[in-house]
C-alpha positions in Angstrom: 108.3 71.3 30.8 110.5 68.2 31.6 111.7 65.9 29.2 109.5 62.6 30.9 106.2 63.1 28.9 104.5 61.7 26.2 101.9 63.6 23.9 98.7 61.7 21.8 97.4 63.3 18.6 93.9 62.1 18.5 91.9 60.8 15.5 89.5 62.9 13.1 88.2 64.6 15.8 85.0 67.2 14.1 86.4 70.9 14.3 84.1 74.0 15.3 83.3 76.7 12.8 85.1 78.9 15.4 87.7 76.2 15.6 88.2 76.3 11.5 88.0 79.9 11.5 91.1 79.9 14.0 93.1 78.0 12.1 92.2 79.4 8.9 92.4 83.6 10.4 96.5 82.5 11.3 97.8 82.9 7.5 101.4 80.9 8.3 103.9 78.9 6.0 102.3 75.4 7.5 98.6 76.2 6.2 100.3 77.8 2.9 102.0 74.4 3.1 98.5 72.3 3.8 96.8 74.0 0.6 99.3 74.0 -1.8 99.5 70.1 -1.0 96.0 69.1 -0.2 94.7 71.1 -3.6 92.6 74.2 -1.8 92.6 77.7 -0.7 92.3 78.6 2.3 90.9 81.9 1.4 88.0 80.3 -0.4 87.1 77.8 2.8 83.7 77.9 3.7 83.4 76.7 7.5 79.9 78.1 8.0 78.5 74.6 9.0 82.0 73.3 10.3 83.4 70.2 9.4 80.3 69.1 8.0 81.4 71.3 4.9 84.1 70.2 3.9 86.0 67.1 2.6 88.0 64.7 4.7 91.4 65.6 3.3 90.9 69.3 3.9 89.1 68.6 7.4 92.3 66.3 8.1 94.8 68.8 7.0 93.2 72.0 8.7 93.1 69.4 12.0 96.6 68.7 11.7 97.8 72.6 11.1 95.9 73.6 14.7 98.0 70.6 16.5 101.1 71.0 15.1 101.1 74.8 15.4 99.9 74.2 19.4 102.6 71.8 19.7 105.7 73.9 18.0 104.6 76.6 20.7 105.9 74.5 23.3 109.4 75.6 24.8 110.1 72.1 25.0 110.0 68.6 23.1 108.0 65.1 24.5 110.0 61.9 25.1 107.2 59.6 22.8 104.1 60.3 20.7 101.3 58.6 19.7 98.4 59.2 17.5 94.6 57.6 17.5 93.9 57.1 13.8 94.3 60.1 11.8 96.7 61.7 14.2 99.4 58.9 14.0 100.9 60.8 10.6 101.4 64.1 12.8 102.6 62.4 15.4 105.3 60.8 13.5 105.8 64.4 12.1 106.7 65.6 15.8 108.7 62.5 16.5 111.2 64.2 13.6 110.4 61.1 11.3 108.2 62.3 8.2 108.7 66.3 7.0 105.8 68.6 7.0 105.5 68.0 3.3 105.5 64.4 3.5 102.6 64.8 6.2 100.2 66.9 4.1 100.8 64.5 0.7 100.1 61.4 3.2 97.0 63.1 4.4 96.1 64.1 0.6 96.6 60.4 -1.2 95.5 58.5 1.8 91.6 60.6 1.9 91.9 61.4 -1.7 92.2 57.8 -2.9 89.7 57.1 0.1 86.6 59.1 -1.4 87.2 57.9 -4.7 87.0 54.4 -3.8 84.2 54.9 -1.4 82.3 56.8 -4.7 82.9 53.8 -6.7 82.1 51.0 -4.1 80.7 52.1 -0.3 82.5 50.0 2.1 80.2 50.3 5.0 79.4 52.7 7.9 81.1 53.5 11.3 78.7 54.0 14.5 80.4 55.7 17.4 78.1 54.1 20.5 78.1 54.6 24.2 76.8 51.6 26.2 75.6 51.6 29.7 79.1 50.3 30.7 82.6 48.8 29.7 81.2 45.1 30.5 77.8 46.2 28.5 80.4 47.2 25.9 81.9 43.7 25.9 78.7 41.8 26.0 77.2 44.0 22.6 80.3 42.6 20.8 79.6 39.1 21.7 75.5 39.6 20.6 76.0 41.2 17.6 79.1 39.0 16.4 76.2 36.4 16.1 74.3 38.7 13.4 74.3 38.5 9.9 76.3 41.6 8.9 78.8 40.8 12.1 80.1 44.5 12.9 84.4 45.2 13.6 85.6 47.1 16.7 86.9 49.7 15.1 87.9 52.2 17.6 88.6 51.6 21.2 88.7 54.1 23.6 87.7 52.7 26.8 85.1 52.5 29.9 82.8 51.3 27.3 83.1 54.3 24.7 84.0 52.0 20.7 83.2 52.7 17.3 81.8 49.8 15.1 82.5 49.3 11.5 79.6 47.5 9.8 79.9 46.7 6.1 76.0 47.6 5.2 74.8 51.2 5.1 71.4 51.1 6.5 71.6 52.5 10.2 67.4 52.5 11.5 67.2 48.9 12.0 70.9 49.0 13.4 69.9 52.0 15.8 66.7 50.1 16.9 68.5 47.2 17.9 71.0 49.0 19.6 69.0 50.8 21.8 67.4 48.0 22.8 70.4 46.3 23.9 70.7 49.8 26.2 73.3 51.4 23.4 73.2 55.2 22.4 74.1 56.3 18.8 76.6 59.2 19.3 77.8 59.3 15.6 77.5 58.0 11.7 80.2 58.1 9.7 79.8 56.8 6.0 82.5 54.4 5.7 84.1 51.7 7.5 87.1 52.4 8.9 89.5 50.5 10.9 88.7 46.8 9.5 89.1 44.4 7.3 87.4 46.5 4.4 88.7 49.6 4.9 89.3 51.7 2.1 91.7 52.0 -0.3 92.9 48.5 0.5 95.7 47.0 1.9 98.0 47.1 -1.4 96.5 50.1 -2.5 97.5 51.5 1.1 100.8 50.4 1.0 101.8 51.9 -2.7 101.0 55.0 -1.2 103.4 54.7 1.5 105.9 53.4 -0.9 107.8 56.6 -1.5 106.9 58.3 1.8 110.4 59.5 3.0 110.6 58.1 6.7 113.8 59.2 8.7 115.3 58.2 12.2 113.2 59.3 14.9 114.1 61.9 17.7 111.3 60.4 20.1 109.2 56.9 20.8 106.3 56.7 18.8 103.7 54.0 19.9 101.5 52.3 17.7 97.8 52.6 18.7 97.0 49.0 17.4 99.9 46.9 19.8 100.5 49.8 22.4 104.3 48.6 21.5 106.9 51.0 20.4 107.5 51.0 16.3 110.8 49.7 15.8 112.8 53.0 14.1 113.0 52.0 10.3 111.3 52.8 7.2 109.9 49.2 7.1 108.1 49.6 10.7 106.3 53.1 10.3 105.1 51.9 7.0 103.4 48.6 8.8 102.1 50.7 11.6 100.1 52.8 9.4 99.0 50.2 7.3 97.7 47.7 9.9 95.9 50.4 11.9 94.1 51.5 9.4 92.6 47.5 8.9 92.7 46.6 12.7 91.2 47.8 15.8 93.0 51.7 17.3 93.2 51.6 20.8 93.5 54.4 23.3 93.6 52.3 26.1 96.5 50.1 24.5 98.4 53.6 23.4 98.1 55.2 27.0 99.5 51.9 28.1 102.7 51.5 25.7 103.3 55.5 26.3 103.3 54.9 29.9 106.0 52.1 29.6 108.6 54.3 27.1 111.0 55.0 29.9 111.4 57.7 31.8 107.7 58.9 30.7 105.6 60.1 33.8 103.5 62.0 32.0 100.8 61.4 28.9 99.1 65.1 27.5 96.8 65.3 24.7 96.7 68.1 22.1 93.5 68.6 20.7 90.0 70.5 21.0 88.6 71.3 24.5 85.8 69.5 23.8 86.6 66.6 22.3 85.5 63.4 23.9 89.4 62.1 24.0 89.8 64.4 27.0 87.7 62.8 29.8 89.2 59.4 28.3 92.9 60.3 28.3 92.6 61.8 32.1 90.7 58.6 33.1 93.0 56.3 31.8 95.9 58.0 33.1 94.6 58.4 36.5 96.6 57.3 39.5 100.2 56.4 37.4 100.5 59.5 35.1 100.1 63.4 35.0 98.1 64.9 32.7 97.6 67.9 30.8 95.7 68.8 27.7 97.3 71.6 24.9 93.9 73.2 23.5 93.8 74.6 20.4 92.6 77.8 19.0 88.8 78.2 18.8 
């Protein structure tokens, strides 16, 4: 592999039972790693109904083990990273500027302090929608900014494919009116993520990252919120994490700002077969980049 491509870690994507199973049947020092951090077993995992079972910090970590074992059995090493939500803290991992150990305690306070908050005061809901079209996509914004519980683009990740945060809870009104503005429901998630009033909060988030140990980096790493490349210091990994996590992740804007790191000529994805960043990443790298996606086990 040459040294002119760029990989994306994507977000939270949901893992298989057969794709938990993988990751969990490989007994290595990096799950060890994961467990001892995160506070669980491995041993004692149920995946029988997938992620569905289990919390978001063990989801995240077991997510983050399968990508950064596929990754490590690469020969070679990628000139930039980026990472859609969840996967921007392995991606700084691979760029050489957080240790595995700082990864899997970012993963553990960031969820951990999430669920407890959310427990205490719900924030909202995310709905992952699919409108007839990128313009369609534009012109639901623009309706429903008018509406009384105004939703956030929380996720972007082009030819009309979003995620909006809203900051009630009730989704069969919200569906109704949805569909008849020509909008499926592909997914609920119960809390709002990437906005304003995301949980924990913005000085919450950034006491977490207080003590995170962030070194010089051996690669680019993008930011998916300006599709710029993070200055490399302490100071600018902490922002990128914070602000992503209360403003809009873009894949369009990462494929873009991987694109420009120079001499990149080629963008892969790490992640499962099946998730829906595939078709996205090879669309929006069509015609100006190569492409490849690293699948992992399961």
């Amino acid at each position: 592999m040459s040294s002119d491509r760029a990989l994306i870690f994507p977000g939270l994507v949901p893992l298989t039972r057969d794709e938990l199973t993988a990751v969990l049947d490989e007994d290595d020092a990096l799950l060890e790693l994961a467990g001892e951090v995160c506070g669980f077993d491995p041993a004692r995992l149920d995946v029988t109904h997938g992620h569905a079972g289990l919390s978001s910090t063990v989801h995240e970590a077991l997510l983050a083990v399968a990508l950064l074992r596929r990754t490590s059995a690469e020969e070679s090493r990628w000139t930039a990273f980026g990472g859609m939500s969840a996967g921007c803290i392995p991606s700084l991992l691979a760029a050489g500027v957080i240790t595995e150990e700082t990864c899997f305690r970012l993963i553990r306070d960031i969820n951990n302090t999430q669920i407890a908050r959310k427990e205490a005061r719900p924030n909202g809901i995310t709905l992952a929608l699919l409108p007839s079209s990128e313009g369609d996509a534009e012109r639901l914004l623009e309706v429903l900014a008018t509406a009384d519980d105004a939703p956030w683009l929380s996720v972007d990740l082009g030819g009309g494919l979003i995620a909006l945060s809203f900051r009630g809870s009730e989704t069969e009104a919200l569906t109704r009116r949805l569909g008849t503005l020509g909008t499926a429901v592909l997914d609920r998630i119960d809390r709002a993520e990437h906005c304003p009033w995301a949980l924990p909060e913005r000085d919450e988030f950034r006491a977490l990252l207080a003590d995170a140990d962030f070194r010089p980096a051996t690669a680019a790493v993008v930011s998916p919120l300006t599709g710029e490349r993070v200055d490399d210091t302490p100071e600018a990994y902490r922002h990128m994490l914070t602000e992503q996590w209360f403003d809009t992740a873009s894949l369009p804007r990462l494929v873009d700002g991987l694109c420009a790191v120079d001499p990149v000529a080629a963008v892969d994805l790490v992640g499962p077969a099946k998730s829906v960043y595939v078709s996205r990443v090879r669309a929006l790298t069509a015609g100006r980049a190569d492409h490849r996606l690293l699948t992992i086990a399961g």
